[in-house]
N, C-alpha and C positions, 0 to 999 in steps of 0.2 A: 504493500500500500504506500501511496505519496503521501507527503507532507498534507495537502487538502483533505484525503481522508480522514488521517488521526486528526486532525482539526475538527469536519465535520461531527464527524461522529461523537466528541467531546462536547461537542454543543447539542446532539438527539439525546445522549446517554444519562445526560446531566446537564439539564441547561440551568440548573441553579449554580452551580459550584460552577459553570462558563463562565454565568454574565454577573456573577459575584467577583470573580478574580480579573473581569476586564475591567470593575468597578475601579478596581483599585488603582488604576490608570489616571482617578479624578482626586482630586480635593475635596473632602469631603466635611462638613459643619457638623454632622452628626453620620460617621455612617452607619453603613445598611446592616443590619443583620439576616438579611433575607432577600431574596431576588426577587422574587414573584408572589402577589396577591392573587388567588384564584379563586376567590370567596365569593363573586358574582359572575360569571361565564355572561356573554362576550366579553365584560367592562375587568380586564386584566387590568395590573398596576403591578410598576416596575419599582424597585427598591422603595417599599412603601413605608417604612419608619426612617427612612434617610430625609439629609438634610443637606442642600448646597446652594451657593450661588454661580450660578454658567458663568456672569462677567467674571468673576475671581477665579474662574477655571479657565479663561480665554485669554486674560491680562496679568491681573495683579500677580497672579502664582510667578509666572514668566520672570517678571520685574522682579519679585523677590528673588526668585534667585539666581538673579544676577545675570540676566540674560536683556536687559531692559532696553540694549543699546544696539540688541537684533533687529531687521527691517519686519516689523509686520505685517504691513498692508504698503504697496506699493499702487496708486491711481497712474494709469495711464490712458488719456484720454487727447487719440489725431483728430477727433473733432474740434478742438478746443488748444492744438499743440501746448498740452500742460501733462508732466510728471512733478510726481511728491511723494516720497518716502515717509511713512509713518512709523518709526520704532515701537516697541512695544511700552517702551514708557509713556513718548510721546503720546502714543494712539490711548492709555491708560488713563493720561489726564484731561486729555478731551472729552472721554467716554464720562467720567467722571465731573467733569466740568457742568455736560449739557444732562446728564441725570440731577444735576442739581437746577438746571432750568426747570426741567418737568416737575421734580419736587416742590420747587417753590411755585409752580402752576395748579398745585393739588393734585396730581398724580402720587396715589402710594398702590403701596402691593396689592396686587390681582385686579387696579384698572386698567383699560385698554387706552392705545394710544394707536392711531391708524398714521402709518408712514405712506406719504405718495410722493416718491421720489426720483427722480433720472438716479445714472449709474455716475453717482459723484460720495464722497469716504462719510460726507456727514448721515447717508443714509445707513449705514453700517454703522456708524455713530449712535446715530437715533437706535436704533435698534439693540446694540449692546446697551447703552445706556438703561433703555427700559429694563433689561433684563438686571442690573447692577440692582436698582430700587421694587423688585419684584412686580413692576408691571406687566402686562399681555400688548404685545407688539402686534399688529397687522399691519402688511404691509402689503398694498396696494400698485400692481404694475402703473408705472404712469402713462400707458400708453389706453386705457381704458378713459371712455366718458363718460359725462358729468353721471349719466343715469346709473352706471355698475361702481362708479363711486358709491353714489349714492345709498344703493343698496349694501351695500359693506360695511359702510357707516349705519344703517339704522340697524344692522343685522348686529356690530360689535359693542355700537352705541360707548364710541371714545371720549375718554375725556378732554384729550387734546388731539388734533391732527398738526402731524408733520409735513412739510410739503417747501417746493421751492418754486422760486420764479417763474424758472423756466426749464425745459427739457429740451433737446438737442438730438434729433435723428435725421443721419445724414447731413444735409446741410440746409435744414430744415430747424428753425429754433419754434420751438410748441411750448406757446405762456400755458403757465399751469395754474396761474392764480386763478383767471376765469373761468377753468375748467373748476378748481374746488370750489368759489362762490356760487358757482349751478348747482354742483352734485347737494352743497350746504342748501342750500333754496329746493331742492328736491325731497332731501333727507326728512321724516319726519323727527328724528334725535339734535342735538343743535349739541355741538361740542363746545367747550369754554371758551377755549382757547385754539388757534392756529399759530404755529411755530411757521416764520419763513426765512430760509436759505435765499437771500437775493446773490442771484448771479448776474454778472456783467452782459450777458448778451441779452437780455431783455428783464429790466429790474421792473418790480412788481408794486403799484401802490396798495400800501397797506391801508386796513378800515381799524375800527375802534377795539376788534377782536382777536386781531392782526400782532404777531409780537416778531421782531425783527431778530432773526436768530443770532449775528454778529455780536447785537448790543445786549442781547440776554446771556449771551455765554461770557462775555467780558462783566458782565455783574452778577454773577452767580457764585454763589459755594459748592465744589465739590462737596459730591456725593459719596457717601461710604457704600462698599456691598451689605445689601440685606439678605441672610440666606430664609430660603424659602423651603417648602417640601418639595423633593423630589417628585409627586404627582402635582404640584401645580402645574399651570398650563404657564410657559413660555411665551406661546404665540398662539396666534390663528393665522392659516394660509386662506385664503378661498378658493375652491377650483371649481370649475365649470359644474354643474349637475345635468340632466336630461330635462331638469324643469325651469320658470325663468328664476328660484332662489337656487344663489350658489351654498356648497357644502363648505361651510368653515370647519377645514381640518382642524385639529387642539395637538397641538405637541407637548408633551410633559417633557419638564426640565430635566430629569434626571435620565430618563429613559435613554433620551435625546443627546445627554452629554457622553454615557458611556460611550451608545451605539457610532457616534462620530468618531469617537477618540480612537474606539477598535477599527474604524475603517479606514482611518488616513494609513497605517502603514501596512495591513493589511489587504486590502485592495488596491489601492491607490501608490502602495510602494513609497510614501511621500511623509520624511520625517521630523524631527526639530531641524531647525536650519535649515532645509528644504523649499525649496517653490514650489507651488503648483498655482498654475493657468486656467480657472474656469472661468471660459468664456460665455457667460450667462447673463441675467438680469437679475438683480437683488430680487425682484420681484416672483420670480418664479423660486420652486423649492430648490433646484439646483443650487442657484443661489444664497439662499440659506443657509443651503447646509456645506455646499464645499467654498465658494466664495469667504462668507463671514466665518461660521463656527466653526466647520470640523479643521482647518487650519489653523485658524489661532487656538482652540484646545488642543491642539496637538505642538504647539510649539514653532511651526512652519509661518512659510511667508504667501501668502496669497496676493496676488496679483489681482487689483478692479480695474477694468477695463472698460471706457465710455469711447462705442464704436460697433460699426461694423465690421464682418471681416473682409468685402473687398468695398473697395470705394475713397476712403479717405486714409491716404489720397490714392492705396493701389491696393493690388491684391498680394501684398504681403505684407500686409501689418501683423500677421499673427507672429510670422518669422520672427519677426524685427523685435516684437515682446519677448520670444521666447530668449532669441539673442541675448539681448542690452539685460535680460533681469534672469538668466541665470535659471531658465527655468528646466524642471525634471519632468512634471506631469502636465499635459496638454488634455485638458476637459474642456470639452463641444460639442454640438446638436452635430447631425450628419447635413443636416442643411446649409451649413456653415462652411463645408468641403463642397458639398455638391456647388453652391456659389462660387469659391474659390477655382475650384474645377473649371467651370465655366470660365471663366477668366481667367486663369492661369494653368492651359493644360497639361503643359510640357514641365510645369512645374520651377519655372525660369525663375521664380522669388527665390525659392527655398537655397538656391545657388548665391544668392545675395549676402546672404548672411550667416553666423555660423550658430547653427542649430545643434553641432554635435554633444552637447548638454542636455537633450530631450532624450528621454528613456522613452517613454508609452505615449500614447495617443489612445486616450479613453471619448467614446462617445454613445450619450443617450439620448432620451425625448423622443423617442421616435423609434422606428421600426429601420436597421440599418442595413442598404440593400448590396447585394453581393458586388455588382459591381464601384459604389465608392470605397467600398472596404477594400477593395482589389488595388483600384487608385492609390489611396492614401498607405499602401501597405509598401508596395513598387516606390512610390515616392520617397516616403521617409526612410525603409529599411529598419523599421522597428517594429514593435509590437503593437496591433491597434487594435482596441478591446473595446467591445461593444458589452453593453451594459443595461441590464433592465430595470426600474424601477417606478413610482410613481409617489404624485404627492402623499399619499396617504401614507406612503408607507417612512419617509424621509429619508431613506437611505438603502445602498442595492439590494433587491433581492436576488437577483441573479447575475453573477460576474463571473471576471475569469480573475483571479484573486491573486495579482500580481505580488504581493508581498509573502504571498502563503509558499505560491506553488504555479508556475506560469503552465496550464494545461491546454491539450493540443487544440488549435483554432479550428471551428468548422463555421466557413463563411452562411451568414443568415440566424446563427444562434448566439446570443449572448454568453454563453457557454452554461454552468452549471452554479446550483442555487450555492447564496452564502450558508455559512452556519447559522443557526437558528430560524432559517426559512423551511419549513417542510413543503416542497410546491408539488401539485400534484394534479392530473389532468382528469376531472368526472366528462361522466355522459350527463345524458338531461335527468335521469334518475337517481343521479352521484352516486354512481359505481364509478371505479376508475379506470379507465381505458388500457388497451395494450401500446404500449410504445408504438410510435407512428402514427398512432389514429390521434387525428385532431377531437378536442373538448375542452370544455370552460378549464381554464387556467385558475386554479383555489389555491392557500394555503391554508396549512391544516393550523387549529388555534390550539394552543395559544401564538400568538404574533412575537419576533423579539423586543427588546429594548428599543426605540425610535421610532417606533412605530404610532399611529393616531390610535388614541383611547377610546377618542367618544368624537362628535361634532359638536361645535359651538351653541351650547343651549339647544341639544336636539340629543338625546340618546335614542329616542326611536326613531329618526331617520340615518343613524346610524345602525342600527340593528337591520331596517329595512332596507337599506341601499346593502349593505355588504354582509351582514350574517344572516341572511333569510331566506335564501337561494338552498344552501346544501349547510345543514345542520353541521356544526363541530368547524365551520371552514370560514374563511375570509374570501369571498368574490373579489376575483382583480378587476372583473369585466373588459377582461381580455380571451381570445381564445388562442388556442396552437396545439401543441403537442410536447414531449417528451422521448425522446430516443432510445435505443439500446443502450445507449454510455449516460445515460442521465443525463444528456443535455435537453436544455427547455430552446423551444423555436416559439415564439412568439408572432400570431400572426395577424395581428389585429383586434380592434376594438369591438367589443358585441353590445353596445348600445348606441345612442346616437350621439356621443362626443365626439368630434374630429379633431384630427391632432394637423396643426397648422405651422410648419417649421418647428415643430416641438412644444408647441403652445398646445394647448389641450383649451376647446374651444365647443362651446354648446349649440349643436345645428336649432336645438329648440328654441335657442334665445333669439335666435337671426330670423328664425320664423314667427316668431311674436313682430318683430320689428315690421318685418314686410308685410304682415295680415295688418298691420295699423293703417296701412295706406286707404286712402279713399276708394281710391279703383280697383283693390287686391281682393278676389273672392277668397282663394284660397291659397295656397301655396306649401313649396315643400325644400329644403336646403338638406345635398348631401356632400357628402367629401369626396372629391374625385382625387386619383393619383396626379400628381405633379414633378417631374423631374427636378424643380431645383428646392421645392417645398417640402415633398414627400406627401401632403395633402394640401386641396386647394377647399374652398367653398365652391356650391355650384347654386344658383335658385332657378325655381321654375314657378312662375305664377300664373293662375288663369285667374281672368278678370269678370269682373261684376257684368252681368248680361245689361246689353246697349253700352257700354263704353266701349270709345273708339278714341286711340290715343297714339300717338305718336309713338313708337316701338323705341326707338334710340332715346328720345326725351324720357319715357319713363320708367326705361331701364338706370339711367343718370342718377333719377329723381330716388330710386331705389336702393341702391349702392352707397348714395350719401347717403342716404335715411339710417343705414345697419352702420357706416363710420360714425354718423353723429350720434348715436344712441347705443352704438357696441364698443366701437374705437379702431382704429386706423389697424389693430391687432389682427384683425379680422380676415381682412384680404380678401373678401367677397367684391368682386369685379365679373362678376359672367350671371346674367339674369337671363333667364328665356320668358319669351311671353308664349305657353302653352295655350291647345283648346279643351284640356284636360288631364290628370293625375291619376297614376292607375291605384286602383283600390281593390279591399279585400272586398266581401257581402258586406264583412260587419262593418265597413268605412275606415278601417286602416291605409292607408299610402305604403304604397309598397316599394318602403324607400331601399331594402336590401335588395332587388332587384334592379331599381333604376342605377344602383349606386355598381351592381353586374354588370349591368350593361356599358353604362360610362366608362370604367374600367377596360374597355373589351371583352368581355368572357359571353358567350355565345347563350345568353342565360335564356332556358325555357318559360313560357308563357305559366305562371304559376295556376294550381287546380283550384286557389281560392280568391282568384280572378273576379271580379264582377263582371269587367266590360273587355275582354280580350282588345278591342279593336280601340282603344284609348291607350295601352301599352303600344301597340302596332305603329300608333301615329306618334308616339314619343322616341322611339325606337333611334331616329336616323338625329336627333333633338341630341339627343342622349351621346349618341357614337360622334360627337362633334368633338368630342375632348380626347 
């Protein structure tokens, strides 16, 4: 047996005595005498008599001893030509500084604080900070509008919101103050207080409720760590649902701190002193967890990155990062290569600079397809390791576990589950399938350390959305398979989220948006395949009987409608104006088919068909993409 077996297998055999001794990896305020609470089935809890705080496990520890004068956080941001090295001291008294803003704003332990911020270090800031003073952080991509603000806000109902001037995509500057005065004017919750980052490229006027973040952190008292229980909530993430309220995932703090700490050098190969490169958005969980935390709990330097990766000004700024800072682990969506690719086939950047300091190329968010993995394999001549996971779960369930045991690559699999995931393939009766047969993709519960508890103020849409399916198991609500070698193939999504350049995206919400139209009878949005996305949005609407509308004008009118009220995130650009939507008897849309067909696959006329010849005239509609 390899090194991953006796690994695994310490983790099925005993995962108390596991995830007790990976404990030991944290700073502890009270520790654990116990790993796991199993006193209520689904609602597990991870070292449930412990006591810590994450910022003292992410900073202070570092600084004391004596490591204060390492680069923590490194911002590099070609949109903006600015770098700034953060040490871990430095980054310690900032963190410290603006926890004493929120403090003195009335923020204490277990209230929320919603961050909406571009990829600039004060959001990282904000974020440890809260954690320093036992707040719940949300943090809010910036690239949503005012409306899924809004709902996030009434859903966390924050005490303060964080937010800056302005954001910067491409060469595109997006004021943000307007966008949170709407989501605020939407919201029915009314927060105290709003914290603002004014940035130079479009500075923000502030109102009466408005507090200028420069001139609050220059008049503030540091903040001490408060430790809290290991089962407090950390954070809430939000992710898309199949309905228009999103699921605020709940991260517990302790769970969350082992589970990162064992995974930087265990998967990710990446240790004190060390870089790693996730290339992500604070806002998404990637972000969270390998950007801000699991780097600075593990001693490492991460890198924040404000950019694309081709464009500004070429397609090789990733080179040029990994270059100039030293880095070992490159973490990115696959859509970020397939761009790259596109723009730089021959690979003529990677020549530019010298890369030969990059060990792996880790890449998730997505379903990663044989041939960029082929590309970026030929290219770099390293190791490029496709990775599964999902918000809920906060960190991988399936990798190929570079720090453990580098095992053999089979292109299209992420390879084989971590310790403490039991993943297993049911049919629709949850028996388990024989390897190679495709079935819903479960893991068996209990869940490990890092994992979501419950959702935010909803334990029974957590029960319902993922323990309600098959008894004893966690729904990914993904389906694939498993092999003879126990590797998992992941082969998409079985409900109606679409994953949009790695963004996980709700087709339901875009079809709320476009049924609001005047003219919209009814409509349908699926995710079609995209070469440089991996998935696109598609809509199709048939209109209210007697209107008669300009096709190109009210496709326009459409497209803005889903940016203004979804967010530029979106990428819905392709509308059809249909003369009908195939359906079941019982008035289902039979969007796994239209979504067969768009794809190419030769999909038959389904037996639960209402009107055959309403699929027949969509058919050639369909095959356009």
């Amino acid at each position: 047996m390899g090194a991953y077996e006796d690994v695994f297998r310490a983790s099925t055999e005993d995962p108390e005595a596991f995830w007790l001794d990976a404990a030991q990896a944290i700073d502890w305020h009270v520790a654990p005498t116990r790993a796991l609470d199993v006193s209520r089935p689904p609602f597990y809890r991870w070292f449930p008599d412990g006591e810590l705080n994450v910022c003292h496990n992410a900073l202070d520890r570092h600084v004391d001893a004596g490591r204060g004068e390492q680069a923590a956080l490194i911002y590099d941001s070609p949109v903006t030509d600015t770098q700034r090295t953060y040490t871990y001291a430095h980054l310690r008294d900032e963190v410290a500084r603006f926890a004493g803003v929120l403090a003195g704003l009335g923020v204490g332990r277990g209230d929320r604080v919603v961050i909406y911020m571009p990829m600039v270090p004060e959001a990282a800031i904000a974020m440890l900070a809260c954690a320093r003073i036992g707040a719940v952080h949300s943090v809010v991509f910036g690239g949503f509008a005012p409306k899924e603000l809004a709902v996030r806000i009434d859903d966390a109902a924050p005490r303060v919101v964080v937010s800056a001037s302005c954001g910067i995509e491409g060469k595109r500057v997006i004021e943000y103050k307007p966008l949170l005065d709407q989501a605020i004017e939407l919201a029915a919750h009314a927060p105290a207080k709003r914290v603002i980052l004014q940035r130079p490229q479009a500075e923000a006027t502030l109102g009466p409720d408005d507090v200028d973040w420069a001139e609050a952190t220059a008049a503030a008292e540091p903040a001490e760590c408060v430790p809290v229980k290991a089962t407090d909530p950390l954070y809430i993430l939000y992710t898309s649902g199949t309905t228009g309220k999103p699921k605020g995932v709940v991260r517990d703090g302790g769970g969350h701190a082992v589970a990162l700490r064992w995974s930087m050098p265990n998967v990710y190969d990446v240790g004190p002193g060390e870089t790693i490169f996730t290339a992500s958005d604070v806002g998404w969980v990637v972000g969270h967890s390998y950007i801000v935390y699991a780097p600075l709990l593990t001693g490492a330097t991460t890198v924040l990155y404000e950019g694309k990766p081709v464009g500004t000004p070429d397609a090789g700024q990733f080179w040029r990062v990994v270059a100039e800072h030293g880095v070992k682990s490159l973490f990115t969506a696959p859509t970020a290569f397939r761009a790259i690719k596109k723009e730089d086939p021959d690979g003529e950047f990677t020549r530019k600079y010298d890369i030969s300091g990059l060990h792996y190329l880790f890449l998730a968010g997505e379903r990663l397809d044989p041939e960029t993995y082929r590309w970026a394999a030929d290219l770099l001549g390293i190791p490029v390791i496709d990775h599964w996971w999902q918000t809920e779960t906060g960190w991988p369930i399936v990798a190929n576990p570079a720090g453990i045991e580098l095992l053999p690559i089979k292109p299209g699999s992420p390879t084989r589950p971590l310790p403490g995931w039991d993943v297993q393939v049911l049919d629709t009766s949850g028996t388990p399938v024989e390897p190679g047969t495709d079935g819903a993709i479960v893991v068996k519960l209990p869940m490990p350390p890092g994992s979501l508890p419950t959702l935010w103020n909803d334990d029974e849409r957590f029960v319902q959305s993922y323990m309600s399916a098959f008894e004893g198991y966690y729904l990914t609500g993904d389906g694939g398979r498993l092999d003879e070698d126990g590797y998992v193939f992941v082969m998409g999504r079985t409900d109606d989220v679409i994953n949009v350049a790695g963004h996980r995206l709700s087709t339901g919400g875009m079809e709320e948006v476009l049924a609001s139209h005047a003219d919209v009878a009814e409509c349908a949005v699926i995710g079609v395949a995209d070469v440089l996305k991996g998935q696109v949005p598609r809509g199709f609407v048939v209109l209210k009987a007697g209107v008669q509308r300009d096709e190109d004008e009210l496709r326009a009118e459409l497209v803005q409608l889903v940016r203004d009220q979804v967010g530029a995130v979106a990428s819905l650009k392709d509308v059809a104006v249909v003369a009908g939507l195939p359906k079941t008897r019982s008035g289902k849309i039979l969007r796994k088919t239209m979504r067969g067909i768009a794809d190419g696959a030769d999909e038959p006329v389904p037996s639960t068909i209402d009107d055959p010849a309403v699929l027949d005239a969509l058919r050639p509609v369909l095959r356009r993409s």
